[in-house]
PQR file with spaces between the fields and no chain letter, atoms N, CA, C, O and H, PARSE charges and radii, in Angstrom:
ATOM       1  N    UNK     1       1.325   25.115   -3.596 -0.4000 1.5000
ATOM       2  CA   UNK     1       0.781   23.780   -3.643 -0.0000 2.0000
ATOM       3  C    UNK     1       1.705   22.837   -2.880  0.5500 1.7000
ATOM       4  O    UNK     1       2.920   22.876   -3.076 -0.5500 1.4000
ATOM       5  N    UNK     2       1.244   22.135   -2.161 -0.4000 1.5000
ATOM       6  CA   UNK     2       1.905   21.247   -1.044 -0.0000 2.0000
ATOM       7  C    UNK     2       1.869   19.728   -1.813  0.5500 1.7000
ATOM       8  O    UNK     2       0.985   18.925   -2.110 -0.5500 1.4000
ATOM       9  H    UNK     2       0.257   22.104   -2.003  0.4000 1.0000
ATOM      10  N    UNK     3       3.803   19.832   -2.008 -0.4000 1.5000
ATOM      11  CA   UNK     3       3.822   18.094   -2.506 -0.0000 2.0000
ATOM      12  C    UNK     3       3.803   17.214   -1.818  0.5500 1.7000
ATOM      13  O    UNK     3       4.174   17.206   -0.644 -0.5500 1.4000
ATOM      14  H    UNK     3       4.521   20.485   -1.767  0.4000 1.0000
ATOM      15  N    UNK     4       3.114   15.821   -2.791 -0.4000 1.5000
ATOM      16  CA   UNK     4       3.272   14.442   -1.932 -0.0000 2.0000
ATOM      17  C    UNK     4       4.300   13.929   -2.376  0.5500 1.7000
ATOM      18  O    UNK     4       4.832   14.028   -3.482 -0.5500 1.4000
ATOM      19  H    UNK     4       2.811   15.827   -3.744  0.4000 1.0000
ATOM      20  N    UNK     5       4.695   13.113   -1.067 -0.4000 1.5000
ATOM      21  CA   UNK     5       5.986   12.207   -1.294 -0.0000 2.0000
ATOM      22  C    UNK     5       5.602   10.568   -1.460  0.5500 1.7000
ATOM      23  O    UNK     5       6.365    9.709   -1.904 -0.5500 1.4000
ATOM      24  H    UNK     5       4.263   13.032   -0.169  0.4000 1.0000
ATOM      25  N    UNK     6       4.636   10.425   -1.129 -0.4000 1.5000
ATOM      26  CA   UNK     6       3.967    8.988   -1.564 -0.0000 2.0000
ATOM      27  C    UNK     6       4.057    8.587   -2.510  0.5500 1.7000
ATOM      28  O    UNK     6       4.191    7.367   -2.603 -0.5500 1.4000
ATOM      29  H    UNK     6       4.016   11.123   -0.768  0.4000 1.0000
ATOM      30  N    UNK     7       4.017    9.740   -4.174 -0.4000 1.5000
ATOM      31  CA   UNK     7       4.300    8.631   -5.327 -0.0000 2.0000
ATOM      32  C    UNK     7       5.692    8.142   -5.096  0.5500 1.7000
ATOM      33  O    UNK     7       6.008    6.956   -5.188 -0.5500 1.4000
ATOM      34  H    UNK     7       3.908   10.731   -4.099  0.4000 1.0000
ATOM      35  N    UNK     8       6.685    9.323   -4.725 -0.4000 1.5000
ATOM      36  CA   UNK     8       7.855    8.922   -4.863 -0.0000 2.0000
ATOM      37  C    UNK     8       8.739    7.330   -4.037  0.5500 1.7000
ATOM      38  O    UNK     8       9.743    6.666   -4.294 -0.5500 1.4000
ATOM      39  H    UNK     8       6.429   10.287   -4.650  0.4000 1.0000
ATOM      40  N    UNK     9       7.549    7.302   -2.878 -0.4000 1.5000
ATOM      41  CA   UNK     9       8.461    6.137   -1.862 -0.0000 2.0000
ATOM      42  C    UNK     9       7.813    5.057   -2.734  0.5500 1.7000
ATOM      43  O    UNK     9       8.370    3.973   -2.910 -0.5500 1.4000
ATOM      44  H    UNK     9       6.733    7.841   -2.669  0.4000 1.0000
ATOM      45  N    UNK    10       6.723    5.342   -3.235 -0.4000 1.5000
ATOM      46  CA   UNK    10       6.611    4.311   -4.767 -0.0000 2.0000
ATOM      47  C    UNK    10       6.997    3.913   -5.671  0.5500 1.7000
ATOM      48  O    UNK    10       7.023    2.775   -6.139 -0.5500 1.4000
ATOM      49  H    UNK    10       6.271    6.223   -3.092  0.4000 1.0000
ATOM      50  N    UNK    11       7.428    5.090   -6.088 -0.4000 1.5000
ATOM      51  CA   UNK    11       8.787    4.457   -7.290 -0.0000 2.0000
ATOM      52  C    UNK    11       9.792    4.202   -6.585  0.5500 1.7000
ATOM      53  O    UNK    11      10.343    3.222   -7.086 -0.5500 1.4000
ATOM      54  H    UNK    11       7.407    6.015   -5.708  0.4000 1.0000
ATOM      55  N    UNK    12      10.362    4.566   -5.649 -0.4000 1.5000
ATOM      56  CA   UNK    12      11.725    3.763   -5.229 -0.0000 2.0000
ATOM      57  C    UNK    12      11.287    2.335   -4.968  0.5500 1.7000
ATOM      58  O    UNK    12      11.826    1.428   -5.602 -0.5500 1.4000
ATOM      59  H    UNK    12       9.914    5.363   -5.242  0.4000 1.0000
ATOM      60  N    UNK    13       9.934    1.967   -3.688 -0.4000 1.5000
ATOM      61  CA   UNK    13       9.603    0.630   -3.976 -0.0000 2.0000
ATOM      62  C    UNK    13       9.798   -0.245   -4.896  0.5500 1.7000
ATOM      63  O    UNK    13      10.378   -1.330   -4.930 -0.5500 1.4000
ATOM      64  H    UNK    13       9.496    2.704   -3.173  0.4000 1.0000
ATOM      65  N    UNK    14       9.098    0.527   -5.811 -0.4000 1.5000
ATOM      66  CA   UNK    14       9.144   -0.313   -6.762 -0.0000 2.0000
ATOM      67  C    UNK    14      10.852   -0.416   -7.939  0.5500 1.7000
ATOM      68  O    UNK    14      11.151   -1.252   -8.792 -0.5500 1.4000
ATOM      69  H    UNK    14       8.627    1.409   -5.783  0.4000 1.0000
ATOM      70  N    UNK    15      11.250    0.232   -7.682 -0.4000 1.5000
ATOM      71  CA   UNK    15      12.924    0.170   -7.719 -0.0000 2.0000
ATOM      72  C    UNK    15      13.835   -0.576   -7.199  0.5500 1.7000
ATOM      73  O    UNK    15      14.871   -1.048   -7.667 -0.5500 1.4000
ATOM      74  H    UNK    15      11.007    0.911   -6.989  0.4000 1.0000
ATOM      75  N    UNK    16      13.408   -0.628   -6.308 -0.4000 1.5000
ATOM      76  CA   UNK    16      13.552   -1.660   -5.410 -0.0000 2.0000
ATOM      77  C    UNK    16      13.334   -3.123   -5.589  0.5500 1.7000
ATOM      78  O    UNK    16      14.148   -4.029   -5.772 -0.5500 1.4000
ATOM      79  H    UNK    16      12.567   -0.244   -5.928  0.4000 1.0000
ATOM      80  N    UNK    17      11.864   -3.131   -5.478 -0.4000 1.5000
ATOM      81  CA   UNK    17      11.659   -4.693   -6.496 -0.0000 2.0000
ATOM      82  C    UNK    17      12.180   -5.114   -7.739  0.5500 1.7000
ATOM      83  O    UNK    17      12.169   -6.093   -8.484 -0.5500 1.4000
ATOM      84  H    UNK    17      11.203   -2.396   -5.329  0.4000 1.0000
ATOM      85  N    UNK    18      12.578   -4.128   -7.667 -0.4000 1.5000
ATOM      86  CA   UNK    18      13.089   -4.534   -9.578 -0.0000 2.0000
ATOM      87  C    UNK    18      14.848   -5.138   -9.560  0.5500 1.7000
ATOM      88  O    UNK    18      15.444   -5.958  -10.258 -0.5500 1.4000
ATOM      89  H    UNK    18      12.587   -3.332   -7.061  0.4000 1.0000
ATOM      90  N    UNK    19      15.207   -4.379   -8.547 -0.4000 1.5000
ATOM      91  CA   UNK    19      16.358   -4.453   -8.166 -0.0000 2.0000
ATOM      92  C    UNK    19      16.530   -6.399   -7.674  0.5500 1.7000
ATOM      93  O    UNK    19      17.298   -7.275   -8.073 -0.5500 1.4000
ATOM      94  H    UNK    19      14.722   -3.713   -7.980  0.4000 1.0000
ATOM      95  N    UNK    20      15.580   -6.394   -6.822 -0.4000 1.5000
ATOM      96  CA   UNK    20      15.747   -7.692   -6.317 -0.0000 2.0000
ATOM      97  C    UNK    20      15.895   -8.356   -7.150  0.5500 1.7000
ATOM      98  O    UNK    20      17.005   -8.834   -7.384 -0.5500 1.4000
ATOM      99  H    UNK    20      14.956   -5.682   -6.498  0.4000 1.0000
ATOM     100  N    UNK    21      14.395   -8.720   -8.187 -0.4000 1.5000
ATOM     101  CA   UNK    21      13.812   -9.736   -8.852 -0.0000 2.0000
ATOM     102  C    UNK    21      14.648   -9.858  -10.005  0.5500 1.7000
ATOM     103  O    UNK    21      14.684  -10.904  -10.652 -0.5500 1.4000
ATOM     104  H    UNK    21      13.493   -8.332   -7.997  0.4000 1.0000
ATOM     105  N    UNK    22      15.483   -8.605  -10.370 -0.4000 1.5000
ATOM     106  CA   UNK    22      16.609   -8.833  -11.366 -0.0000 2.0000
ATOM     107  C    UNK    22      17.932   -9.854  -10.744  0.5500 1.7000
ATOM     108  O    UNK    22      18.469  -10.747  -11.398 -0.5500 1.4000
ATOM     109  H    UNK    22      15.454   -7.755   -9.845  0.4000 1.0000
ATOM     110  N    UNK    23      18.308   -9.439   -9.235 -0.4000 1.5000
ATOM     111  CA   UNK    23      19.247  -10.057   -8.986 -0.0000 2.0000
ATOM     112  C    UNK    23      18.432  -11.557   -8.556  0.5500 1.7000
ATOM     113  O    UNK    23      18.252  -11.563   -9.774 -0.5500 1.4000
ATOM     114  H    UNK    23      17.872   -8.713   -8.703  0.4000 1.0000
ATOM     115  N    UNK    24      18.013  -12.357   -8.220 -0.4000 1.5000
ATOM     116  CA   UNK    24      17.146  -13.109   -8.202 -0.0000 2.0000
ATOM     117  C    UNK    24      17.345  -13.893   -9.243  0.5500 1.7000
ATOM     118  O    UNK    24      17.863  -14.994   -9.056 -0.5500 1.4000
ATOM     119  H    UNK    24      18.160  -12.352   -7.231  0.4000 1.0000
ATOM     120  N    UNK    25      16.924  -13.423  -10.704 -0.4000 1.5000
ATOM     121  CA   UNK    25      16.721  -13.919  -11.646 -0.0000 2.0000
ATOM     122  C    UNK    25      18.125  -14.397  -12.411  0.5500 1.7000
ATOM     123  O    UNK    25      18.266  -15.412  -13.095 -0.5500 1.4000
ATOM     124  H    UNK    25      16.503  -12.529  -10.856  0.4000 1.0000
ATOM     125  N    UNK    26      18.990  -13.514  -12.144 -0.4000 1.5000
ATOM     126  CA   UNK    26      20.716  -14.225  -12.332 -0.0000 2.0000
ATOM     127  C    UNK    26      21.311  -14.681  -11.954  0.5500 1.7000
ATOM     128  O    UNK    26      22.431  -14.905  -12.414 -0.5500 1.4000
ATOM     129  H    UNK    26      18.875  -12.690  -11.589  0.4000 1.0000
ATOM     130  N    UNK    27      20.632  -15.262  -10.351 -0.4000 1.5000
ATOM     131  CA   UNK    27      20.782  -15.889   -9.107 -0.0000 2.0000
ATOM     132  C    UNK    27      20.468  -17.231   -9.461  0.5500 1.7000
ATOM     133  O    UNK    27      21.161  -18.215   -9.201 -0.5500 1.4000
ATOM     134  H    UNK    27      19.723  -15.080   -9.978  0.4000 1.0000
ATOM     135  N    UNK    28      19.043  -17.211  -10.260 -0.4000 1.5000
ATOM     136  CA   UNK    28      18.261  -18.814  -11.131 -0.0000 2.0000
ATOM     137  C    UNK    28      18.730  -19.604  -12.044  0.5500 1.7000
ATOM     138  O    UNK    28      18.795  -20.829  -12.152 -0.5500 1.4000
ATOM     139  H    UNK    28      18.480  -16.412  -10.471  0.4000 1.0000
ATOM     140  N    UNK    29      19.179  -18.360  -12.954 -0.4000 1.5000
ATOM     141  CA   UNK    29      19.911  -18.338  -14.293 -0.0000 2.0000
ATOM     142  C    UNK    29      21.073  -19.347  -13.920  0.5500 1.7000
ATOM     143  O    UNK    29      21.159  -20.539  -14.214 -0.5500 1.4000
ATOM     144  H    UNK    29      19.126  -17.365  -12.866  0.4000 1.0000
ATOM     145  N    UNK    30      21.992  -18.508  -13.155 -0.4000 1.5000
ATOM     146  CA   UNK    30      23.479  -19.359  -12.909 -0.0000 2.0000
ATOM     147  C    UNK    30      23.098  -20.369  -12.184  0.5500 1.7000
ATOM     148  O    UNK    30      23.870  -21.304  -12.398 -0.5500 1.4000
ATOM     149  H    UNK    30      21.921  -17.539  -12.917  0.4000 1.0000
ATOM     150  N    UNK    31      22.185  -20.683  -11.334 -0.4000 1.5000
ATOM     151  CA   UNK    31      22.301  -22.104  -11.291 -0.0000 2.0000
ATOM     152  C    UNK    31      21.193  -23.037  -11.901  0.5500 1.7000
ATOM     153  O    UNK    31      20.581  -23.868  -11.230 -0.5500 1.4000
ATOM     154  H    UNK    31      21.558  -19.924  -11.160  0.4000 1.0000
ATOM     155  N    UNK    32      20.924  -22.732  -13.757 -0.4000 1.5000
ATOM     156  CA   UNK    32      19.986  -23.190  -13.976 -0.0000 2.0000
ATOM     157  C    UNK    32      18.739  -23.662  -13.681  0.5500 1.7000
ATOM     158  O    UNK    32      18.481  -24.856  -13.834 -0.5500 1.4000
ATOM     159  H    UNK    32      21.421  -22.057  -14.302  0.4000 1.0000
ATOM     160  N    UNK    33      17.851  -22.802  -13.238 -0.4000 1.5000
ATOM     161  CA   UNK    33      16.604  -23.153  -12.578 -0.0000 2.0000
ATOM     162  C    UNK    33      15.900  -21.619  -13.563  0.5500 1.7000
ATOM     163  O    UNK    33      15.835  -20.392  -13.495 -0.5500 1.4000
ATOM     164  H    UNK    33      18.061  -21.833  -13.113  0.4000 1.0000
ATOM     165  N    UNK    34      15.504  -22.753  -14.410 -0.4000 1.5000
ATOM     166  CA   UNK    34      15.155  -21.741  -16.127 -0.0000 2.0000
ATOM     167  C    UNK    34      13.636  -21.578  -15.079  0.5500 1.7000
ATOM     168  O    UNK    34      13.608  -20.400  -14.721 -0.5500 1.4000
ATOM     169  H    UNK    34      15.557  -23.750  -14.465  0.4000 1.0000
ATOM     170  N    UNK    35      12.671  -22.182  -14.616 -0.4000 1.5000
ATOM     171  CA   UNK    35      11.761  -21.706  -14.642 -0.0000 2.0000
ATOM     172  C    UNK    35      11.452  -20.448  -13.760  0.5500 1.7000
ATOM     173  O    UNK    35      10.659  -19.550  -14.040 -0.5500 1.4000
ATOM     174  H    UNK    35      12.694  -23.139  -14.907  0.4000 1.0000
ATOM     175  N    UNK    36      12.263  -20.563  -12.598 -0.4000 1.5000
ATOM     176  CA   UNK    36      12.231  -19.242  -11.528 -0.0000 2.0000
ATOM     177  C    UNK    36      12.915  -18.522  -12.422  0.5500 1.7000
ATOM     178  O    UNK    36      12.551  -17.433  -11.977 -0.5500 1.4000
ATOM     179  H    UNK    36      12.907  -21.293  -12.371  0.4000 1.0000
ATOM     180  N    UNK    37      13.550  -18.260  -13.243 -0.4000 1.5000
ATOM     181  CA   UNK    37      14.308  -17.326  -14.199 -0.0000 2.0000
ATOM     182  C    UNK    37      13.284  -16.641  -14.829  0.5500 1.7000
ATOM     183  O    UNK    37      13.267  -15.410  -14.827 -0.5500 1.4000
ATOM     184  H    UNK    37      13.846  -19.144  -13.605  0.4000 1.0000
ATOM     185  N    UNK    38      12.129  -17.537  -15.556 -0.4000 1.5000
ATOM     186  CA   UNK    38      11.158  -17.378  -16.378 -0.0000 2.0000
ATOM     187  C    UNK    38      10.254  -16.099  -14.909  0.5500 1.7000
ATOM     188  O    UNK    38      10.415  -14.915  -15.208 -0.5500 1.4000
ATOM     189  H    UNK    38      12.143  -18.537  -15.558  0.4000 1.0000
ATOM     190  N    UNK    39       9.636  -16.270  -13.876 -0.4000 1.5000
ATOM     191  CA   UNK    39       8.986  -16.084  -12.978 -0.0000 2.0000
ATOM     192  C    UNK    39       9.650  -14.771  -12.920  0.5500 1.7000
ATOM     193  O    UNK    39       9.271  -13.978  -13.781 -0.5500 1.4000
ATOM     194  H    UNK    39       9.505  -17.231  -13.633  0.4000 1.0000
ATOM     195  N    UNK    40      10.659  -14.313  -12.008 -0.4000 1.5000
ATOM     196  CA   UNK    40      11.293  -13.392  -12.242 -0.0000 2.0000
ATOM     197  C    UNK    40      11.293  -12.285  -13.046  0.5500 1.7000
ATOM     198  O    UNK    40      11.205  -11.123  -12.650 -0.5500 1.4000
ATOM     199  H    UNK    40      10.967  -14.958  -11.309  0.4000 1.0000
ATOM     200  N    UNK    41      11.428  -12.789  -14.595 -0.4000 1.5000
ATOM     201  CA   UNK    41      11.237  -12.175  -15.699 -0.0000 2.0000
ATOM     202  C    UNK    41      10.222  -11.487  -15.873  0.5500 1.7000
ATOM     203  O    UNK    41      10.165  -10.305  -16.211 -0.5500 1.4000
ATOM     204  H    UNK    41      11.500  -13.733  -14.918  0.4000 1.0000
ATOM     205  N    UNK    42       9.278  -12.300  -15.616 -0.4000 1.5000
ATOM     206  CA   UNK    42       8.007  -11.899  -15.756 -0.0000 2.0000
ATOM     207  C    UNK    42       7.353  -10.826  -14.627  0.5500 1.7000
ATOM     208  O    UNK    42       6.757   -9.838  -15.057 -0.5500 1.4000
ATOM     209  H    UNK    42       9.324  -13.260  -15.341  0.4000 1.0000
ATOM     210  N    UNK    43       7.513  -11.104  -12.771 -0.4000 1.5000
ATOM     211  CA   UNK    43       7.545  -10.269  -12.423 -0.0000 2.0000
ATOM     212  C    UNK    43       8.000   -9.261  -12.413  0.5500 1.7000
ATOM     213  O    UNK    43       7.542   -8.445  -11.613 -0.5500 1.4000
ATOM     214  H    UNK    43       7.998  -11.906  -12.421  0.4000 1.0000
ATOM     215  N    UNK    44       9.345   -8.792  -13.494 -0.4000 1.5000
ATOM     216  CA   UNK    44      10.217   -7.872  -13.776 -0.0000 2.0000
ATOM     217  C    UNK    44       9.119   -6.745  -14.988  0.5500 1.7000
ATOM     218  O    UNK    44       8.920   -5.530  -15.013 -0.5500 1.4000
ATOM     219  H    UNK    44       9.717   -9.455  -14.143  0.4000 1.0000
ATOM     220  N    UNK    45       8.767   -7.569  -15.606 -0.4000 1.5000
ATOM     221  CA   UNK    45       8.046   -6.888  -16.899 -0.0000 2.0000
ATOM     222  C    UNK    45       6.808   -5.714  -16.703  0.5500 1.7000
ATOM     223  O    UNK    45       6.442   -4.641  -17.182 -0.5500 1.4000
ATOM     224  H    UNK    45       8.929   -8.556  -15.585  0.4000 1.0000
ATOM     225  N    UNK    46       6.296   -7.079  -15.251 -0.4000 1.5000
ATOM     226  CA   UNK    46       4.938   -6.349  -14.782 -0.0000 2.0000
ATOM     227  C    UNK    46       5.415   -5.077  -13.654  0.5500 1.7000
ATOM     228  O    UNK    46       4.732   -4.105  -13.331 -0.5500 1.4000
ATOM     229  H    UNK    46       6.593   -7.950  -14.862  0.4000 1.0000
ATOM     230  N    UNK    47       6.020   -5.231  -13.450 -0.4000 1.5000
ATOM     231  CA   UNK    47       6.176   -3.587  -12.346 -0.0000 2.0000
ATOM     232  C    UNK    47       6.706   -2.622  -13.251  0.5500 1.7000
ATOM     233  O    UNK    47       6.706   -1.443  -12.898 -0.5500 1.4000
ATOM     234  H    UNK    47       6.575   -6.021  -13.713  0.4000 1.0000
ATOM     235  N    UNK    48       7.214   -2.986  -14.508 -0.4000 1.5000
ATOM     236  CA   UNK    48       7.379   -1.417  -15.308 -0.0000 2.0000
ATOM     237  C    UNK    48       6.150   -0.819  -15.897  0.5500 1.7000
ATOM     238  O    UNK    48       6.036    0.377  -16.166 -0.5500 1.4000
ATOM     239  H    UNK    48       7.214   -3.943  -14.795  0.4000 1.0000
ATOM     240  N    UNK    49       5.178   -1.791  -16.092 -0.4000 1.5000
ATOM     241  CA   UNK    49       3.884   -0.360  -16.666 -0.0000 2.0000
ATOM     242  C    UNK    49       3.217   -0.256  -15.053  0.5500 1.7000
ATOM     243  O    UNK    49       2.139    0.333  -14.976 -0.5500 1.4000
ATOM     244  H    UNK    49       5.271   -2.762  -15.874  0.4000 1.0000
ATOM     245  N    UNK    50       3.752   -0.744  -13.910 -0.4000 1.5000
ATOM     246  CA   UNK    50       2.650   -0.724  -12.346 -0.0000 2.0000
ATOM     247  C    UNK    50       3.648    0.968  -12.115  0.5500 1.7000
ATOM     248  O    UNK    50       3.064    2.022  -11.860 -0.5500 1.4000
ATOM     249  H    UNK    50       4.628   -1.223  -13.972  0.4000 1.0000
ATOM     250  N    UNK    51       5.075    0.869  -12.265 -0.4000 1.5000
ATOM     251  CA   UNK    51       6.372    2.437  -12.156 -0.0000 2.0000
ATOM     252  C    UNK    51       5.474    3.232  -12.895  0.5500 1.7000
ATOM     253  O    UNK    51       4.707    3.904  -12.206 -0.5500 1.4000
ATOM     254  H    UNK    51       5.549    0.014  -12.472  0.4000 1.0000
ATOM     255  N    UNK    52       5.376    3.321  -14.005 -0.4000 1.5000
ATOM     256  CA   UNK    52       4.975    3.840  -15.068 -0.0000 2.0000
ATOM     257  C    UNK    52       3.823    4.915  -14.830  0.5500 1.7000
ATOM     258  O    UNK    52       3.826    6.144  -14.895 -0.5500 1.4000
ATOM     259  H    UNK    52       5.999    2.775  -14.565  0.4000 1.0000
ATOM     260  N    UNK    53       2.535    3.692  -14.438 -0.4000 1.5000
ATOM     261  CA   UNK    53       1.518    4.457  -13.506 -0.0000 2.0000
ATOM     262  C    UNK    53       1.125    5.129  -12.441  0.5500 1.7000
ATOM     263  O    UNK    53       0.117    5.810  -12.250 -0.5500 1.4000
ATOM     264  H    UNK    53       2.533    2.693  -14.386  0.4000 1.0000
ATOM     265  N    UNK    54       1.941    4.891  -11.829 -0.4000 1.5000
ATOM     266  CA   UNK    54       2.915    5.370  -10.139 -0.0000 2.0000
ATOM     267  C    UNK    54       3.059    6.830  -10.773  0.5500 1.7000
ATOM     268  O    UNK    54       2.249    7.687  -10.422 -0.5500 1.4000
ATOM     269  H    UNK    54       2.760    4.338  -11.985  0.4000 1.0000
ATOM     270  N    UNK    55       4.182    7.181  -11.803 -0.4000 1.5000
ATOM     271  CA   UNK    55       4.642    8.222  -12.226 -0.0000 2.0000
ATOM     272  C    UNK    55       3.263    9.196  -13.230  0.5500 1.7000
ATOM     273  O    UNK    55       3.010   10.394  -13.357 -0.5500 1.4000
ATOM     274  H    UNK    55       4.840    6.484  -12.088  0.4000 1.0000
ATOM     275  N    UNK    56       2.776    8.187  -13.659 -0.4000 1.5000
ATOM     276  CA   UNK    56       1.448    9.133  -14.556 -0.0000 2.0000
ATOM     277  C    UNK    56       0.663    9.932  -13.441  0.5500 1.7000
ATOM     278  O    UNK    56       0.838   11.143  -13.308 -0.5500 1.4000
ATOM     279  H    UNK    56       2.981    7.214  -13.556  0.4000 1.0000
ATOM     280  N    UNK    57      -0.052    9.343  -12.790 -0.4000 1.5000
ATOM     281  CA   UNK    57      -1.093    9.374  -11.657 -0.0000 2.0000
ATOM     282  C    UNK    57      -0.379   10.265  -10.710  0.5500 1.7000
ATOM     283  O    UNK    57      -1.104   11.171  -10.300 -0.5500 1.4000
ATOM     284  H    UNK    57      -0.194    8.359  -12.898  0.4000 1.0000
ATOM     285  N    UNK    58       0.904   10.272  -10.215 -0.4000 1.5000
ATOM     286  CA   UNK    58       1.659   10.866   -8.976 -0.0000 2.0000
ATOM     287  C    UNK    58       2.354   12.309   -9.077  0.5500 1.7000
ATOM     288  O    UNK    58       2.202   13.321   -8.393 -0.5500 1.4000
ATOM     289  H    UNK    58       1.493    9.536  -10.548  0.4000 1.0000
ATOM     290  N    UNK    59       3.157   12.036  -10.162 -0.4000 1.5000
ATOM     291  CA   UNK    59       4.133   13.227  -10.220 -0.0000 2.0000
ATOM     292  C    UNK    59       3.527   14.069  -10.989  0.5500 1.7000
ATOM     293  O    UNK    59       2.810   13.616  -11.881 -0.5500 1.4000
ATOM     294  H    UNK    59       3.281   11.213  -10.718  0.4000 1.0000
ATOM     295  N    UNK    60       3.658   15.356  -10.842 -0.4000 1.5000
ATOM     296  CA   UNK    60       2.855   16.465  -11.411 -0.0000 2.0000
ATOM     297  C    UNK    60       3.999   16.835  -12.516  0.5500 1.7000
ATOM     298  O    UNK    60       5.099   16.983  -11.984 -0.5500 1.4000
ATOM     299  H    UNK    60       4.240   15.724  -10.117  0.4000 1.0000
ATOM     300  N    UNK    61       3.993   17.056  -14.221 -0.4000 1.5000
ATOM     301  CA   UNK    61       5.398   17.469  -14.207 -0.0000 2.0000
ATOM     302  C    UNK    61       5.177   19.155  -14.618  0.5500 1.7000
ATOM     303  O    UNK    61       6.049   19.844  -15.147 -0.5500 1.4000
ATOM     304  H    UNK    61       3.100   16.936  -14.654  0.4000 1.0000
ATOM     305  N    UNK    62       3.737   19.649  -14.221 -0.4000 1.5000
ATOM     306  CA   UNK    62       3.358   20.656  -14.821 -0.0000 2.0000
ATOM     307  C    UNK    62       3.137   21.578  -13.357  0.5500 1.7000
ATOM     308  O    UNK    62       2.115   22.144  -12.967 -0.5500 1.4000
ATOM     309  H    UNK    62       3.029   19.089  -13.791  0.4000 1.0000
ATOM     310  N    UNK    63       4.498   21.498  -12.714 -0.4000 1.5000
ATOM     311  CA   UNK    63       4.117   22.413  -11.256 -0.0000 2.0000
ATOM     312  C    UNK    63       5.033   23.628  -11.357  0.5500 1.7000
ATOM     313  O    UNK    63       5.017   24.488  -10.477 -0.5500 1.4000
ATOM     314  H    UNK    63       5.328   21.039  -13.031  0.4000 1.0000
């Protein structure tokens, strides 16, 4: 069976974003700007069940 590598450049993507929007968000934090902190946060929350599904849908763990 011939694997795809597409889920995987997906989860790093999205590893990636996470990476940012975390540093980003301590970037807001320290200079008090609570609401891009808030924004951040929130885009932080939503790409762990978007990883999540990436990994359900993608990776086979039954190969």
């Amino acid at each position: 069976m011939k694997r795809s590598y597409v889920p995987v450049g997906l989860l790093l993507a999205v590893l990636m974003l996470n990476i940012i929007f975390t540093q980003w968000m301590v970037h807001q934090y320290f200079y008090q700007h609570y609401t891009n902190t808030i924004i951040a946060a929130v885009i932080n929350v939503v790409l762990f069940p978007a990883a999540f599904l990436i990994y359900k849908r993608g990776v086979n763990i039954h190969d």
